[in-house]
C-alpha positions as CSV (number, residue, x, y, z in Angstrom):
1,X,46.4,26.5,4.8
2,X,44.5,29.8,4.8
3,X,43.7,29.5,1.1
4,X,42.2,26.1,1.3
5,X,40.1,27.2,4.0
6,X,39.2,29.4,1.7
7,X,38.5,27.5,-1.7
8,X,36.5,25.3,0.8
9,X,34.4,27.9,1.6
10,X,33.6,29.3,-1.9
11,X,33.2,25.8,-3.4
12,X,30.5,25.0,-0.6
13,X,28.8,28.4,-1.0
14,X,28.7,27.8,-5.0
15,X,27.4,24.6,-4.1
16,X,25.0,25.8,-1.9
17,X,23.9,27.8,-4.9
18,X,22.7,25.8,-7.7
19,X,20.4,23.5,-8.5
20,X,16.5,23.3,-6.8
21,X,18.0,23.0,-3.5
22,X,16.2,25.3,-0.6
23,X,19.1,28.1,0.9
24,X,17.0,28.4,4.5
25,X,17.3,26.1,7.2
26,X,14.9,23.7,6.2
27,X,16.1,20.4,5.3
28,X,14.6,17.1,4.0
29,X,13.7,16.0,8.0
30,X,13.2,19.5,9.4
31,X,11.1,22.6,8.3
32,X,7.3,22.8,7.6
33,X,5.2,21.0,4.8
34,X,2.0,22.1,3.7
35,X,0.5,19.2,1.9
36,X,-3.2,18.8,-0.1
37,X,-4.8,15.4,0.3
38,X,-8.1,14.0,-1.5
39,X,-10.4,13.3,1.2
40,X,-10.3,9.6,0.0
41,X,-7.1,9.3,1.2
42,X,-7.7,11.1,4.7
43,X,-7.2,7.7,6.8
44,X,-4.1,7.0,4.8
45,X,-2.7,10.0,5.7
46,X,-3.6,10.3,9.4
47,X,-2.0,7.0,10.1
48,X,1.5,7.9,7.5
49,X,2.1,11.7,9.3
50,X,2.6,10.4,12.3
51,X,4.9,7.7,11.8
52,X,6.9,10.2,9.9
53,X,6.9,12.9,12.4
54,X,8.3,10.7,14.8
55,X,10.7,9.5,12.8
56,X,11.4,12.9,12.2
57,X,10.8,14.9,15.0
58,X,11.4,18.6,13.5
59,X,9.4,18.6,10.7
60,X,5.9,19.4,11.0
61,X,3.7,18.0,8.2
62,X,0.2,20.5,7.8
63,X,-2.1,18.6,5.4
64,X,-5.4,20.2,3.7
65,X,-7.9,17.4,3.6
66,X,-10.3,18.5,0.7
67,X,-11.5,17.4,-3.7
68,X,-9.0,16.9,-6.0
69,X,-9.9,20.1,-7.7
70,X,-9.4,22.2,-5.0
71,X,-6.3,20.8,-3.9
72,X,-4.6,21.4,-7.8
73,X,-5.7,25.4,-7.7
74,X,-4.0,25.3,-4.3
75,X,-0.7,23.9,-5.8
76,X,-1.2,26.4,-8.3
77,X,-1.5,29.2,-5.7
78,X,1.2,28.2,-4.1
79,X,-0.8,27.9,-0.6
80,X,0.4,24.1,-0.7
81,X,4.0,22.4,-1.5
82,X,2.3,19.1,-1.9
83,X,0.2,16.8,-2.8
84,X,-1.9,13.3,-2.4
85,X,-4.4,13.1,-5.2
86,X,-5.4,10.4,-7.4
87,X,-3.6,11.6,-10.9
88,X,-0.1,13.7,-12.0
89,X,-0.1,16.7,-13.0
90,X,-1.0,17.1,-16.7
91,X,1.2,19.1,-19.1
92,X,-0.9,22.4,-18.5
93,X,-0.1,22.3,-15.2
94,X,4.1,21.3,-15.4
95,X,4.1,24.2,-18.2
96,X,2.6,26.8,-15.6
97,X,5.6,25.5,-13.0
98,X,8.1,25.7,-15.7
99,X,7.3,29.2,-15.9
100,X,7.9,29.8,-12.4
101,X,11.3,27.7,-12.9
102,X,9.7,25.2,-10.8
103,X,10.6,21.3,-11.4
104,X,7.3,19.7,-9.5
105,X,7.8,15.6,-9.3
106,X,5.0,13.0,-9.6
107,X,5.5,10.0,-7.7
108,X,3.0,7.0,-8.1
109,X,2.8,5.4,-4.1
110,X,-0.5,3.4,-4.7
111,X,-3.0,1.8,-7.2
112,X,-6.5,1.8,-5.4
113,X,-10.1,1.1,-6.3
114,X,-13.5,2.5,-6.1
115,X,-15.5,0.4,-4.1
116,X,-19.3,0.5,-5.0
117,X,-21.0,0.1,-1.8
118,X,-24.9,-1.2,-1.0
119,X,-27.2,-1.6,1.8
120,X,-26.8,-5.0,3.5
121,X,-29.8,-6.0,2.8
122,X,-29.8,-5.4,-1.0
123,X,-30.5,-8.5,-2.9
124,X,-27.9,-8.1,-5.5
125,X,-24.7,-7.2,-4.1
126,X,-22.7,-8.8,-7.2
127,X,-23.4,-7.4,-10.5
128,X,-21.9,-7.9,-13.9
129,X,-19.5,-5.9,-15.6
130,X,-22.2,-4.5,-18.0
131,X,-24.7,-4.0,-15.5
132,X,-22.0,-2.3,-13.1
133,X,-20.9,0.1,-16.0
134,X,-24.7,0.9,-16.9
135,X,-25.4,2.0,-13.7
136,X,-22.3,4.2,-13.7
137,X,-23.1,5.8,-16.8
138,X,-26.6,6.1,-15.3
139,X,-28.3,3.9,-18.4
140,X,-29.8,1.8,-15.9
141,X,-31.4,3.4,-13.2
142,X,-33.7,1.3,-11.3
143,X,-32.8,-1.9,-9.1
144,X,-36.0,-4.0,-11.4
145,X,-33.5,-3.5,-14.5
146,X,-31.2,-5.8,-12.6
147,X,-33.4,-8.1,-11.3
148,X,-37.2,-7.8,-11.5
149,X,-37.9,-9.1,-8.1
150,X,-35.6,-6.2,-7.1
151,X,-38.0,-3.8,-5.0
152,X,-35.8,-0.9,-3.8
153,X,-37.1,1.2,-6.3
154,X,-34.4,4.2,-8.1
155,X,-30.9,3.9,-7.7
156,X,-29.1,6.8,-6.3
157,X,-25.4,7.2,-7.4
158,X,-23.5,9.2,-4.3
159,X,-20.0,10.0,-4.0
160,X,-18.6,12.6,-1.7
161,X,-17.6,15.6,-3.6
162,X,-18.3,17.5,-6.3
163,X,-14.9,17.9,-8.1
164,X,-13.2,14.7,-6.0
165,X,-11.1,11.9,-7.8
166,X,-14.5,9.8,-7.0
167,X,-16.4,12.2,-9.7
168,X,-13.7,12.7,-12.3
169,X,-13.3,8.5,-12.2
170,X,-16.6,7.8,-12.9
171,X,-17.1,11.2,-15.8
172,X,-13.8,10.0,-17.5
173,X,-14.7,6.0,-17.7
174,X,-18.6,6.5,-18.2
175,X,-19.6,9.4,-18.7
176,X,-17.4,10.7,-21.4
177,X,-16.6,13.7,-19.5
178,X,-20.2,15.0,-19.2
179,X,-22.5,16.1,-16.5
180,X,-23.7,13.9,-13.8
181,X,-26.9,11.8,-14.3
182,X,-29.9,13.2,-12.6
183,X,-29.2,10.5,-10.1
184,X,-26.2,11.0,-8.8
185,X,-25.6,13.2,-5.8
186,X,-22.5,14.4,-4.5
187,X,-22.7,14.7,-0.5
188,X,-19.6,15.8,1.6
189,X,-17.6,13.6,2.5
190,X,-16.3,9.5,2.4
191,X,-18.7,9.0,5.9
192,X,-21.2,10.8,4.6
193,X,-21.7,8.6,2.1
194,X,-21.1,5.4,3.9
195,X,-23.8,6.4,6.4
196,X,-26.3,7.3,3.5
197,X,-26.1,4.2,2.2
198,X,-26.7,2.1,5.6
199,X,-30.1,4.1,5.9
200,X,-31.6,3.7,2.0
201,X,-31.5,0.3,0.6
202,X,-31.8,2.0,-2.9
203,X,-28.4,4.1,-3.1
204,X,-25.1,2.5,-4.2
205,X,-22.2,4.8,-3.0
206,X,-18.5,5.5,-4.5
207,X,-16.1,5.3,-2.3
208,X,-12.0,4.5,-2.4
209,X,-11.5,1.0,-0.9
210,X,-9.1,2.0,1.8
211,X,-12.0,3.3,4.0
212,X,-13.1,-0.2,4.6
213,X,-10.2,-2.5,3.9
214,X,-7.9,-2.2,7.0
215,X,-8.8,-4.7,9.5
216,X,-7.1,-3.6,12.7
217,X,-8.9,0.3,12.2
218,X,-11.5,1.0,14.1
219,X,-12.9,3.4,12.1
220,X,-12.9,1.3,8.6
221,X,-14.2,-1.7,10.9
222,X,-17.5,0.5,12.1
223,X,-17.8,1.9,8.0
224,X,-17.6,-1.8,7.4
225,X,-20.0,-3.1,9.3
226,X,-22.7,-0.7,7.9
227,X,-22.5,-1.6,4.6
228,X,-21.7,-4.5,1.7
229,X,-19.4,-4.5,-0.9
230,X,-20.8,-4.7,-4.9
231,X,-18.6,-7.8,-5.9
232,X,-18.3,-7.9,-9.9
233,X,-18.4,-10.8,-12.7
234,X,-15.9,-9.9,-15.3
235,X,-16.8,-12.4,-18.3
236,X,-14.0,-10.6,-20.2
237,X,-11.3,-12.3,-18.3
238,X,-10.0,-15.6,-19.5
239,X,-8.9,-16.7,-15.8
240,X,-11.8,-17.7,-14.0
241,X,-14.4,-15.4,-15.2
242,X,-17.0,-16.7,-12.5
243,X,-15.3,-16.2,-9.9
244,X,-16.6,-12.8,-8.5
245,X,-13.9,-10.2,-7.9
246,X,-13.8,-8.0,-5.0
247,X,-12.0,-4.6,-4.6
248,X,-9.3,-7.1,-2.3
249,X,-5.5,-6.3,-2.3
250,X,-4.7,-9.6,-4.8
251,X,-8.0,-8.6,-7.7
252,X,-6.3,-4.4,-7.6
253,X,-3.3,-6.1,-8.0
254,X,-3.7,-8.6,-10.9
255,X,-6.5,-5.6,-12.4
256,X,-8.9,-8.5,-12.4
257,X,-11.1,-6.1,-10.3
258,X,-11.6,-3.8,-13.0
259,X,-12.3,-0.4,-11.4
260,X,-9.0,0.5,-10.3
261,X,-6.4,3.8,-10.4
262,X,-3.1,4.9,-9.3
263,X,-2.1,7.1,-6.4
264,X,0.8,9.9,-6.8
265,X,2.3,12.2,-4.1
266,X,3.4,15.4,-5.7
267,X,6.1,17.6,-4.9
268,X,5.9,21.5,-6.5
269,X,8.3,23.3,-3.9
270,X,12.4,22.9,-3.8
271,X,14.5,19.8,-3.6
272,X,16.0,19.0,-0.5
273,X,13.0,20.3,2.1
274,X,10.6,18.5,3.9
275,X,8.1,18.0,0.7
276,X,11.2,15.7,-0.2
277,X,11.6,13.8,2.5
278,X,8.0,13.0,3.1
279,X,7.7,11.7,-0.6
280,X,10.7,9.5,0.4
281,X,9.1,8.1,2.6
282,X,5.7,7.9,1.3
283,X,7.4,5.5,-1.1
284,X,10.0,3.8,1.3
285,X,9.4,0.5,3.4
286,X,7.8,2.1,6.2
287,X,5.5,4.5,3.6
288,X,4.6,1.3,2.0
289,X,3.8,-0.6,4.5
290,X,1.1,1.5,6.0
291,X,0.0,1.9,2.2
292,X,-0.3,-1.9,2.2
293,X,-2.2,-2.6,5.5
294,X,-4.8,0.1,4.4
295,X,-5.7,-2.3,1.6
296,X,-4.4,-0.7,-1.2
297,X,-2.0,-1.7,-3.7
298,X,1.6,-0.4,-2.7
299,X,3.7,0.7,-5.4
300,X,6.8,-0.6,-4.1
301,X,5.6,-4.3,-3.1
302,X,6.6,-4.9,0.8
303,X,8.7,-8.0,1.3
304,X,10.1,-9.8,4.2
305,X,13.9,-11.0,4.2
306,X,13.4,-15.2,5.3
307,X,16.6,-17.0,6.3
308,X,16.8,-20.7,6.3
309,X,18.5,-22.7,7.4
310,X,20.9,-25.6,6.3
């Protein structure tokens, strides 16, 4: 009996012992997690933290709200675990973990959209496809180029951050990878720009569509009121291409909308803490679900069990 207390004990502690798995007392639903988030996903994540916490009542989730950029040197630091940004890591940035025997994990949770936003009393709230990506790549610069009875004057791009998902988005798919126009300006936050644009009929803002798609917030509800959404004419599509498509759940999801882009959670510390469990259930059926009323695009699609009867 003695010796297979014993073996039990030594083939537990070997256990214990290899693989990524964390030695303390932390655990997938207990322990601390220090996690970065893009500042486009702030409301996401103030509404999924707590449900989670509460769920999980001994783990304690610390986000960083802040740009894209920022939050990658601080997964590189190590100052973060975690992280809610709007790409994977690339292959620089696994190799630098792999050389600190670290196995990070990408999980995609989302696909969202850039909403371009305008003052409600702009005339031309719908534009083409062209004209939408020549005002991105700042090749058309005044509202007269769209329609000459147009008489808001220059257009001002503004996003929130320099270094943000918002600005990589738009210097990746227009720009190239170069500099920002002379007309865009990067404020400091999601509001920020939301409120610039309901006081200058000229600007069109750059903002991720769940700040103004969940009905029931009251916080999207005020953004929403201040503004209007850019709708867009895609005469590339073969399925009703004049219908206009709006950043709505159904156009992200069939890519009919055409300015769209996936959202990962990432994971850089050890298997089997709370970075873990929170990505578990960032991509469960309750993780989803919040995903989903926020107006994005959930990965995993929510779906409802219906019995009928005979």
């Amino acid at each position: 009996m003695m010796k297979k207390l014993l073996f039990l004990a030594l083939f537990g502690a070997l256990l214990s012992s290899c693989g990524n798995y964390d030695t303390t007392a932390q655990g997938i639903s207990s322990g601390e997690l220090k996690i970065g988030v893009d500042e486009s996903y702030s409301l996401m994540m103030q509404s999924e933290i707590p449900v989670y916490q509460q769920i999980y009542d001994k783990a304690k989730i610390k986000p960083t709200y802040s740009t894209e950029e920022e939050i990658i040197r601080l997964l590189l630091a190590d100052s973060i675990q975690a992280a809610v940004i709007n790409r994977p890591l690339n292959q620089a940035e696994l190799d630098f973990f792999a050389s600190k025997q670290r196995l990070p994990e990408s999980v995609k949770i989302a696909t969202d959209a850039i909403a371009l936003i305008v003052h409600q009393e702009n005339q031309d709230s719908v534009l083409t496809l062209d004209q939408a990506k020549q005002v991105l790549a700042g090749q058309i610069t005044n509202w007269n180029q769209i329609n000459p009875s147009n008489k808001n004057g220059d257009i001002r791009i503004i996003f929130d951050h320099n270094g943000s998902c918002n600005a990589r988005y738009v210097q990746e798919n227009f720009l190239n990878g170069g500099a920002m126009p002379s007309n865009f300006f990067a404020l400091d936050s999601t509001a920020a720009v939301i409120n610039y644009v309901h006081d200058n009929p000229g600007a069109i803002g750059i903002i991720s569509v769940s700040w103004i798609t969940d009905p029931e917030d009251k916080v999207t509800k005020a953004f929403r009121d201040k503004i209007d959404v850019v709708g867009i004419l895609n005469n590339t599509l073969t399925d009703h291409p004049e219908r206009v498509r709006y950043p709505f759940q159904a156009y992200v999801f069939d890519k009919s909308y055409p300015f769209t882009r996936d959202v990962y959670a990432i994971r850089t510390g050890l298997k089997g803490t709370v970075g873990t469990g929170f990505i578990s259930f960032l991509n469960g059926e309750k993780g989803q679900l919040i995903i989903h009323k926020m107006g994005m695009v959930a990965a995993t699609s929510p779906t409802r069990v219906i019995r009928i009867k005979d």
